[in-house]
C-alpha positions as CSV (number, residue, x, y, z in Angstrom):
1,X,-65.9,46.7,-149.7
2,X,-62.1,46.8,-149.1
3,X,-61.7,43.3,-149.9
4,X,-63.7,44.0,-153.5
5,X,-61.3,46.8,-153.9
6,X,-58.3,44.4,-153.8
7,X,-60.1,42.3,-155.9
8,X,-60.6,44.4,-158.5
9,X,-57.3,45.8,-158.8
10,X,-55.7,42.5,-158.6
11,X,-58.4,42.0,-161.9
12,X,-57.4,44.7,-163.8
13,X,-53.6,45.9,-162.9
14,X,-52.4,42.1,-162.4
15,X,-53.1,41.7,-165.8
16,X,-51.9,44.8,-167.5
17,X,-48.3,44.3,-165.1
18,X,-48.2,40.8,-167.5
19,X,-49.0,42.7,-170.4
20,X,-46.2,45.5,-169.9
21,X,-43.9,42.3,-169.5
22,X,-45.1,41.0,-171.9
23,X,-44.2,43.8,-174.0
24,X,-40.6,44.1,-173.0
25,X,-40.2,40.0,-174.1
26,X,-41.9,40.8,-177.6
27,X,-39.8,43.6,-178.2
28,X,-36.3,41.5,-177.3
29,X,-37.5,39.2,-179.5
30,X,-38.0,41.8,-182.6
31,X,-42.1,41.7,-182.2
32,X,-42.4,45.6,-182.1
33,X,-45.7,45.3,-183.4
34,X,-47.1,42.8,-180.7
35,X,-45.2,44.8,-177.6
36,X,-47.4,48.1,-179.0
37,X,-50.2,45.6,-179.1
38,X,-49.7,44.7,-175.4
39,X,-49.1,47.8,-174.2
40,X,-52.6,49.2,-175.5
41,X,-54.2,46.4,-173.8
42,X,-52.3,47.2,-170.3
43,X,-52.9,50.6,-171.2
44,X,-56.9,50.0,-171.4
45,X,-56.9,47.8,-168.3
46,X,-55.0,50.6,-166.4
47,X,-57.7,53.0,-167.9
48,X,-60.9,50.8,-166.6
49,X,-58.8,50.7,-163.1
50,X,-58.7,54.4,-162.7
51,X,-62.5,54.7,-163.9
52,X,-63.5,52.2,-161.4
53,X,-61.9,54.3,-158.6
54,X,-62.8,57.6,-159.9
55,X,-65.5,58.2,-157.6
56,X,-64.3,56.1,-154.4
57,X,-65.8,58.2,-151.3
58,X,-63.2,59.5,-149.1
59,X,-65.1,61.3,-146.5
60,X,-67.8,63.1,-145.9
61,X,-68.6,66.5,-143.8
62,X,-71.4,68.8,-142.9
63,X,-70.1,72.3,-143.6
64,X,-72.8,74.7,-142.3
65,X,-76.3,73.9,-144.1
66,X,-73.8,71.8,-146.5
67,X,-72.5,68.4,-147.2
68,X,-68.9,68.2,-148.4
69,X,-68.5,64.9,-150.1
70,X,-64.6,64.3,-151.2
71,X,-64.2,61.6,-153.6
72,X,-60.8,60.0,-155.1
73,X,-60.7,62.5,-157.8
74,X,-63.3,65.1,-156.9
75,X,-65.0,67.1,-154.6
76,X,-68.6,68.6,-154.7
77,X,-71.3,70.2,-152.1
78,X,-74.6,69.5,-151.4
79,X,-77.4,71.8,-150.4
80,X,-79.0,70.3,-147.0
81,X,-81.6,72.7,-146.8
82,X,-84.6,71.6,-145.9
83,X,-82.8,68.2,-146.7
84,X,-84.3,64.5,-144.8
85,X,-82.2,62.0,-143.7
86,X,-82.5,58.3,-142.3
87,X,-80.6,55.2,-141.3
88,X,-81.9,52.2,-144.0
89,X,-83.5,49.4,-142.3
90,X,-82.0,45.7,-141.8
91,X,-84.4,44.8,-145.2
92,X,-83.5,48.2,-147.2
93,X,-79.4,47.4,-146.4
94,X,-79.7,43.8,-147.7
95,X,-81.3,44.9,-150.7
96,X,-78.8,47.3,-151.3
97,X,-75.7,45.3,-150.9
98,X,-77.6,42.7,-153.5
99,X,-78.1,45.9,-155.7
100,X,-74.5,47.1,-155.8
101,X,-72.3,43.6,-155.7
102,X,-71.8,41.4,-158.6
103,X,-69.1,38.4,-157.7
104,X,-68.1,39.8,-154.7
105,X,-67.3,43.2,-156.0
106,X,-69.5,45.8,-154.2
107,X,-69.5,49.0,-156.3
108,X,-68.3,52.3,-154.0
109,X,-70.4,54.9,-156.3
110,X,-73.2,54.8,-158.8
111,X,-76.7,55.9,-159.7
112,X,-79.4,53.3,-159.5
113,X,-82.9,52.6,-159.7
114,X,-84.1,50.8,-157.2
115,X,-87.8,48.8,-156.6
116,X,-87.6,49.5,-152.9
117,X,-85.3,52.6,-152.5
118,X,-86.2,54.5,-155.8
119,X,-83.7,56.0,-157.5
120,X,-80.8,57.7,-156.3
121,X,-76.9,58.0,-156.3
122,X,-74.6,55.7,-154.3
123,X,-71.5,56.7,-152.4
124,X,-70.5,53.8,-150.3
125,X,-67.2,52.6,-147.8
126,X,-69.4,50.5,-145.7
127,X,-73.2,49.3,-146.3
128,X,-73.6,49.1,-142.9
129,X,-73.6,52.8,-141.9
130,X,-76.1,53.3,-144.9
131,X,-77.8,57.1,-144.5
132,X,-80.8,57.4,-147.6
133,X,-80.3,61.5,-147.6
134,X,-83.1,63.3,-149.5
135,X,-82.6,66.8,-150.9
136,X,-84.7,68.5,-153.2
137,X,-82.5,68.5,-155.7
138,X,-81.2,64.6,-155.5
139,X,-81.6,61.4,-153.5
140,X,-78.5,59.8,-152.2
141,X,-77.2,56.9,-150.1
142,X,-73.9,57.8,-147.7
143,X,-72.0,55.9,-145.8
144,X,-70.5,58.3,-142.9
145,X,-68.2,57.0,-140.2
146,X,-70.9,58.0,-137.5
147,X,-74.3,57.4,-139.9
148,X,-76.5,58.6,-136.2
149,X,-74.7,61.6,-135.9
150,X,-75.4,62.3,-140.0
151,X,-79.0,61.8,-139.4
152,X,-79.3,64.1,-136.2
153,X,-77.1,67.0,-138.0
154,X,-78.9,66.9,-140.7
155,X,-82.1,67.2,-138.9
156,X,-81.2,70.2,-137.0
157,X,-80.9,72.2,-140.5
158,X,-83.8,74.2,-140.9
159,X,-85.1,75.7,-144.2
160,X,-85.0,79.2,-144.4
C-alpha cells in the first residue's frame, strides 16, 4: 500500500510541481493569463492529493468498550458493544485487495459493496492484517498492527 502511496503522489504533486514552474516561465515571459491558468490546474491536482489522503488510517486503539480509529485528518470512536470481530480468510483478503486496487493503487479508506463481504467501510495500511469488525451500527474492515489481538479484545467486550 506504501508503494501505491508513492505512486500516487508522484501522479498528482509531480505534475502540479511542473505546473507551478510552469507558471513562473509563463509569467517571465508576459503570459499572466496562462501562469493563473497553470496555477489552477497545480492547484486542483494538489486538491485531489489531499482528498486522496484525507482518510489515510494512522492507528487504531481499543479504548474501554471503544475503538479509537485516528485518521490523517480526523479522529472518530466506535461503539464495540456487543460488536463481532474476525480475521478474513486467504479467499475473502484476495478479493479484497482486487476490490480496492486499480493499477497498482490500493485505496487506504472507502465504503464498498462487496458480493462476498457485503457492504462495509475500508480503513486499510496492510490487507494482510484484514479484521471484518461488525457493530450494530456499521460493518468495517481494519487493518491493526496485531489483527489476533483485535479480534480477542474485541471478543472479551460484553453487552451490557
Amino acid at each position: 500500500m506504501a508503494a501505491g502511496r508513492r505512486r500516487l503522489r508522484l501522479i498528482l504533486i509531480g505534475p502540479a510541481l511542473l505546473m507551478l514552474g510552469l507558471t513562473i516561465f509563463s509569467w517571465t515571459r508576459g503570459s499572466i493569463f496562462q501562469g493563473f491558468l497553470c496555477v489552477g490546474v497545480a492547484l486542483v491536482l494538489t486538491i485531489t492529493w489531499r482528498m486522496a489522503n484525507q482518510l489515510e488510517p494512522l492507528y487504531f486503539e481499543i479504548q474501554g468498550d471503544q475503538l479509537e480509529v485516528r485518521l490523517r485528518w480526523r479522529l472518530f470512536h466506535i461503539d464495540l458493544e456487543g460488536a463481532k470481530a474476525r480475521l478474513l480468510a486467504v479467499e475473502e483478503l484476495e478479493h479484497l485487495e482486487l476490490l480496492v486496487s486499480v493499477g497498482g493503487i490500493v485505496a487506504t479508506s472507502g465504503s464498498y459493496d462487496s458480493h462476498r463481504l457485503g457492504e462495509f467501510d475500508l480503513y486499510a495500511s496492510d490487507l494482510g492484517n484484514a479484521v471484518l469488525l461488525e457493530t450494530e451500527e456499521t460493518r468495517l474492515v481494519v487493518t491493526p498492527d496485531d489483527p489476533s489481538g483485535l479480534v480477542e479484545a474485541v471478543g472479551r467486550i460484553h453487552p451490557l
